[in-house]
C-alpha positions as CSV (number, residue, x, y, z in Angstrom):
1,X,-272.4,123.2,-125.2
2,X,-268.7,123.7,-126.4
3,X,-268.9,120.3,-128.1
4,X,-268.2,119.5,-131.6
5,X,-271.1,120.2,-134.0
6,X,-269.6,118.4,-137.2
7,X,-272.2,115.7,-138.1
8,X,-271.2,111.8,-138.2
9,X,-271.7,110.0,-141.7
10,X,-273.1,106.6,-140.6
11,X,-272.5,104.1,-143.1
12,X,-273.1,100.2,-143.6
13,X,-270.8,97.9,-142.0
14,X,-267.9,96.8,-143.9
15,X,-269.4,99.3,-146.8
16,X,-266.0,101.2,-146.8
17,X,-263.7,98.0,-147.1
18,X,-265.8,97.4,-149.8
19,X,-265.4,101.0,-151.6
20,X,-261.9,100.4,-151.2
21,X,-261.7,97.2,-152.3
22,X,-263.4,98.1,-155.4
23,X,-261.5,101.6,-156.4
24,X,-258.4,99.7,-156.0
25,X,-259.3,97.2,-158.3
26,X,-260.7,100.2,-160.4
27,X,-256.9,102.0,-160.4
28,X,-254.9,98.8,-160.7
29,X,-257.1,97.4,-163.5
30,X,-254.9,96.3,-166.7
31,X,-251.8,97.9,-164.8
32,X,-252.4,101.1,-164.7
33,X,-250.7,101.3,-161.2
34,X,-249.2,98.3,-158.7
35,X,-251.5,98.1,-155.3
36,X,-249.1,100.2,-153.2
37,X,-249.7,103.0,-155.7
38,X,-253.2,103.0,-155.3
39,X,-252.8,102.7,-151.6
40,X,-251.0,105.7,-151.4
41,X,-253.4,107.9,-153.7
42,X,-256.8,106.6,-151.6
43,X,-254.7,107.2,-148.2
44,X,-253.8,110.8,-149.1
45,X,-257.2,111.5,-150.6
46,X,-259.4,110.1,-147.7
47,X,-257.2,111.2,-144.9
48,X,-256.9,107.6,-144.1
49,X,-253.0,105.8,-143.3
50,X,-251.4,103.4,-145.9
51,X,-251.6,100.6,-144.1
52,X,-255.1,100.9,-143.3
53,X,-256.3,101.7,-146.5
54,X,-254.2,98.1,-147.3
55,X,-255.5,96.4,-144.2
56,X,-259.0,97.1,-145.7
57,X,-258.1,95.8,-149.2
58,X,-256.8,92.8,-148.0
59,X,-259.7,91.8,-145.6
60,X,-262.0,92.1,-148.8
61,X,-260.1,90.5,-151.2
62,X,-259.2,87.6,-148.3
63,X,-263.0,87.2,-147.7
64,X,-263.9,87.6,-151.8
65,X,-261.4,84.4,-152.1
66,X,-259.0,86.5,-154.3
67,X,-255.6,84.9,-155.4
68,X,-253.2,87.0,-153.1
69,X,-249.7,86.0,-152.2
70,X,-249.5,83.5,-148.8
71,X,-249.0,85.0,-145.4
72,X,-246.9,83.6,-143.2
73,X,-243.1,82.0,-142.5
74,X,-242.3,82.1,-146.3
75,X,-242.6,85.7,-146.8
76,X,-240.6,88.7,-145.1
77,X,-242.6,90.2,-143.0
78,X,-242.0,93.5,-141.3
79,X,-240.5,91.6,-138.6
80,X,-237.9,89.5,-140.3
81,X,-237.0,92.9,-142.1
82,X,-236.3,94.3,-138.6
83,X,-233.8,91.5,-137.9
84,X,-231.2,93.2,-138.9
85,X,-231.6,95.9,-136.3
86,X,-232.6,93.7,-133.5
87,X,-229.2,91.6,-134.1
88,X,-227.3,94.8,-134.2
89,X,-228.8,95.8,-130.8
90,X,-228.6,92.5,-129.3
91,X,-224.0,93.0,-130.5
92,X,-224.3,96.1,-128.9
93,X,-225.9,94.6,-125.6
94,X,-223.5,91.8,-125.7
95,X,-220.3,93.8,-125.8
96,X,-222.0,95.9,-123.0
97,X,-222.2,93.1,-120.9
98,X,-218.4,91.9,-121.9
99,X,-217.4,95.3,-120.9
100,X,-219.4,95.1,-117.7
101,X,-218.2,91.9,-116.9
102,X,-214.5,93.5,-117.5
103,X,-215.4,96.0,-115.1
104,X,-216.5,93.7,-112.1
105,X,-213.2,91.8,-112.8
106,X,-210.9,94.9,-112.5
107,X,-213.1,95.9,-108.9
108,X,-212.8,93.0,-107.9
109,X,-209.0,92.9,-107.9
110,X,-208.6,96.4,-107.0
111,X,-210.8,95.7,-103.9
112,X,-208.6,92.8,-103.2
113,X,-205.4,95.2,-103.3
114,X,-207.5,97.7,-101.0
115,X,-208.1,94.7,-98.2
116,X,-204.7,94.1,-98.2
117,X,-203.8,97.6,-97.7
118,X,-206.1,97.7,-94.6
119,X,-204.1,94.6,-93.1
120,X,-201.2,96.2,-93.1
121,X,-202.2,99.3,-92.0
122,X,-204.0,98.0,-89.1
């Protein structure tokens, strides 16, 4: 009974890729505005995220056989643009575990020194 009262629109399958699809074609017709443009101005007016509003695009256009720029190893993906972080944190780890390694070098001697202490003490 507390539940949520706010009625579901049911629509088609694959109808709102397609809605997309088209009113992005609509605002980037003669070049108006570039793609990410028109992401941003659907994604703020349906509520919807960026990249989901792109996601859908793409599926459509991918499936309508549209000239789109090749995926894959010869374009910078998100991940090759976060190479430059991962090799900063992968320095940072390294000279951690130089330092570490520095540590268990100097314990090492000093509990050396320490056994030799007990010797002579004993």
């Amino acid at each position: 009974m507390g539940g949520r009262t706010a009625t579901k629109v049911v629509t088609k399958r694959g109808s709102i890729g397609q809605q997309i699809f088209e009113q992005v074609e609509q605002l980037t017709a003669e070049g108006a505005m570039n793609r990410l443009a028109a992401f941003k101005q659907l994604a703020a007016a349906s509520g919807r995220q960026v990249g989901t509003v792109a996601a859908n695009y793409y599926r459509v256009a991918r499936r309508r056989g549209a000239a789109l720029q090749p995926r894959g190893p010869g374009k910078a993906s998100a991940g090759r643009r976060g190479s430059g972080r991962i090799l900063a944190t992968l320095r940072v780890l390294e000279r951690l575990l130089q330092q570490q390694e520095e540590e268990i070098a100097r314990l090492r001697k000093e509990n050396a020194r320490f056994a030799q202490l007990r010797r002579l003490l004993r």
